[in-house]
C-alpha positions as CSV (number, residue, x, y, z in Angstrom):
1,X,-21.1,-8.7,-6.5
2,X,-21.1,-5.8,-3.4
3,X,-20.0,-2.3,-5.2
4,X,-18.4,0.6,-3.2
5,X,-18.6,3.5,-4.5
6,X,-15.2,5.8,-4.7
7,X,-13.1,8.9,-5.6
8,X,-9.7,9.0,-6.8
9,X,-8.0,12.5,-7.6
10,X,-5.0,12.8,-9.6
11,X,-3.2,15.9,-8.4
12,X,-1.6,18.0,-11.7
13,X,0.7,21.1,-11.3
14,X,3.4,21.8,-14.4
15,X,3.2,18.8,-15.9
16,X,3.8,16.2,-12.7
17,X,1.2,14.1,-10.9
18,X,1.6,13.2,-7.3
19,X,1.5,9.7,-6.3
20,X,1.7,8.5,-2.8
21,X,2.9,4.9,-0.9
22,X,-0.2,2.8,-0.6
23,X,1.9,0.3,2.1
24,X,-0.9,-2.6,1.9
25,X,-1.0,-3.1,-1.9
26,X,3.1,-1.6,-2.4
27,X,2.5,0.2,-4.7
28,X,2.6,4.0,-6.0
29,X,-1.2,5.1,-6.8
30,X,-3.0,8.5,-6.6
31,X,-5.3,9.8,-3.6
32,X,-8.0,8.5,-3.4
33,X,-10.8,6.2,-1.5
34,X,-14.3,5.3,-0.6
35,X,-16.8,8.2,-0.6
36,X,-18.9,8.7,3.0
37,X,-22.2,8.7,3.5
38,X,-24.0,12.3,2.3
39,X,-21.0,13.1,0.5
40,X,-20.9,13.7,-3.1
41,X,-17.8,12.2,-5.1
42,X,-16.1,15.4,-5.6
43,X,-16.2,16.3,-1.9
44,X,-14.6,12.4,-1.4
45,X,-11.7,12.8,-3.5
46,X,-10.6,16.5,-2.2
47,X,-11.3,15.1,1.3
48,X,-8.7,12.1,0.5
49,X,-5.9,14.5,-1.2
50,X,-6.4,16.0,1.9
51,X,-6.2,13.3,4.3
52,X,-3.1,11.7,2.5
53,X,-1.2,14.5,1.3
54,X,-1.8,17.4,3.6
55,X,-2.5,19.6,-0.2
56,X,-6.0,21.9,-0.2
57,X,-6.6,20.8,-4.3
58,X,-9.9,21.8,-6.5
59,X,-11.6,20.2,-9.1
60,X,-10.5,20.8,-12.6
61,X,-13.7,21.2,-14.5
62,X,-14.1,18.4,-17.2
63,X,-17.4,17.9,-19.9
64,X,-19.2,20.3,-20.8
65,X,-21.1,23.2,-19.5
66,X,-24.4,23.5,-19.8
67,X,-26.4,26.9,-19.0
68,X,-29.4,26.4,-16.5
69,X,-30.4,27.8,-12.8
70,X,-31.7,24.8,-11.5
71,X,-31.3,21.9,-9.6
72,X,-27.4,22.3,-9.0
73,X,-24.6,20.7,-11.0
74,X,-21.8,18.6,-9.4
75,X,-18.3,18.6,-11.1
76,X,-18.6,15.5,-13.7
77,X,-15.4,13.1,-13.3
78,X,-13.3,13.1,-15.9
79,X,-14.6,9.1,-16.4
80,X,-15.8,6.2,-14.1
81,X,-14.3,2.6,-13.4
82,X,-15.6,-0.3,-12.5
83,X,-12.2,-2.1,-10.8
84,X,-12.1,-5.3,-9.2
85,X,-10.7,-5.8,-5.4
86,X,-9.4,-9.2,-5.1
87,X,-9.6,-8.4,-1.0
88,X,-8.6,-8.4,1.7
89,X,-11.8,-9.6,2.9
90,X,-14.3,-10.4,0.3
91,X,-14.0,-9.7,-3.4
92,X,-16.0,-6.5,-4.1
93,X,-15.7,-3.7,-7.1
94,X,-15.2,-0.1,-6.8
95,X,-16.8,2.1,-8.7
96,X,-14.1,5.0,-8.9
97,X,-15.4,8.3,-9.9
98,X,-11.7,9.6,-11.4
99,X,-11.1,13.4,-11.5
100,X,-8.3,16.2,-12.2
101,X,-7.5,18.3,-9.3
């Protein structure tokens, strides 16, 4: 089965969560989409609230932190899913990196 990978960000300010229109699968989903080539999952789902939304978000740090100088850290998502994409086109999976921003 082909995978893509992807970023979804679910934006949190006093206790709502913004949700946008997606008009193709009509329904009401967070930001979110496929992450570009050279670009690290974080980077993909601030770029997407940004794209859809218009909001400048960060990360909301998730896991643990763990003390050391070297190599660099990227924010861990909050958790990763495998989803199935019926289509259009052919049936793939996504594998959603899912973070708090």
């Amino acid at each position: 089965m082909i995978k893509h990978f992807t970023a979804t960000a679910f934006v949190v300010r006093d206790g709502a969560t913004l949700l946008h229109w997606h008009r193709r699968l009509g329904q009401w989903m967070p930001p979110g989409g496929h992450i570009e080539e050279n670009e690290e999952p974080a980077e993909a789902a601030l770029r997407e609230v940004l794209e859809e939304t218009g909001l400048v978000c960060e990360i909301i740090p998730s896991g643990g932190q763990y003390a050391f100088d070297y190599p660099d850290r990227l924010p861990a998502p909050v958790t990763i899913l495998l989803e199935d994409i019926p289509g259009p086109g052919e049936p793939h999976q996504h594998i959603d990196h899912i973070y708090f921003v």
